[in-house]
N, C-alpha and C positions, 0 to 999 in steps of 0.2 A: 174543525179549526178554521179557522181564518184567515186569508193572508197576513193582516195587521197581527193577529197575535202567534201565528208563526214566526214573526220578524221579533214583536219582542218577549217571544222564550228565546228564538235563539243567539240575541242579542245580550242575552246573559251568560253566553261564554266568550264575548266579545273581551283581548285584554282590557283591561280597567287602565292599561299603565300608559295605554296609548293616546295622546293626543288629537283634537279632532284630525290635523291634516295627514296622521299618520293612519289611521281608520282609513279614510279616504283612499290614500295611497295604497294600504293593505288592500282594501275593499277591490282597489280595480286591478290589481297584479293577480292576485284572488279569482278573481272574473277569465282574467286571461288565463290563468295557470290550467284551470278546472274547464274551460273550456277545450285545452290542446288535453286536456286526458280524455274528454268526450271523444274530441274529434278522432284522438289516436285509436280507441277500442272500435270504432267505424270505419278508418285506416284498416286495421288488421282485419276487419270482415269482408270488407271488398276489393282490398287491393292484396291480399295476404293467403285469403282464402282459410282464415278463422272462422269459426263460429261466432255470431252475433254473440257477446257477453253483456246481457239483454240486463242482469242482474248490476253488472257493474256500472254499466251507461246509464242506471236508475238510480247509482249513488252518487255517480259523476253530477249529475243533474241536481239533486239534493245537495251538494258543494257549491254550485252555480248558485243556488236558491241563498245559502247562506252569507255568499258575498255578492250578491244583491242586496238582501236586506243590508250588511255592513256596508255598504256603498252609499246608498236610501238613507242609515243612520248619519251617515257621516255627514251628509247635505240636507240632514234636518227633516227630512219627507217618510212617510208611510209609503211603505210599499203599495197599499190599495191608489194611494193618488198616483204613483209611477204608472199603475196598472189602468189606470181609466185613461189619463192620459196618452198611453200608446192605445189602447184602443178606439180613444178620438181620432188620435190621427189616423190607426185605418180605414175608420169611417170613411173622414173627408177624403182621403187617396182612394177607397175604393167603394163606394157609396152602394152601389149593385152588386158587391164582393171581387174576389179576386181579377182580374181581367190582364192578360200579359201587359199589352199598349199600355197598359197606363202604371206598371211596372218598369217599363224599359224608359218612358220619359216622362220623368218626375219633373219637368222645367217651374211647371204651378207652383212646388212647394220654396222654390228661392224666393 
């Protein structure tokens, strides 16, 4: 499958009743929501001394994936053009790949 047509299957369980700004709205609360359950099962592995719940941090992820693509819908865009274009911009930022220096000051990109 495809990123573009993972976005619109699962964009068919997108409410219908929603208006674009409330998509939006949802999409990026969505983002946040599912990201603090990531972060929390990563919390409990290393600051708790759980076991990595390797299985749930893979659905966590699949959550994130879904309200990106509802985010992407909301503002009109395919996920594949969100996705080239953050991978442009790593390019330009790190053209030889990662390097700390040019992690720590970013001044170029203002």
């Amino acid at each position: 499958m495809t990123i573009n047509e993972y976005q619109s299957l699962a964009m068919r369980t997108l409410n219908p009743a929603l208006s674009k700004k409330d998509v939006l709205i949802n999409g990026v609360m969505g983002l946040c929501g599912e990201s603090g359950e990531a972060i929390d099962l990563v919390k409990k592995h290393l600051a708790q001394g759980h076991a990595l719940d390797r299985e749930g941090l893979i659905k966590e992820l699949g959550d994130v994936a879904w309200y990106l693509a509802e985010t992407a819908y909301a503002l009109d865009v395919d996920l594949e053009t969100v996705l080239a274009g953050n991978i442009e911009k790593l390019r330009r930022r790190y053209p030889q790949g990662f390097e700390r220096e040019k992690s720590i000051d970013r001044t170029d990109e203002r």
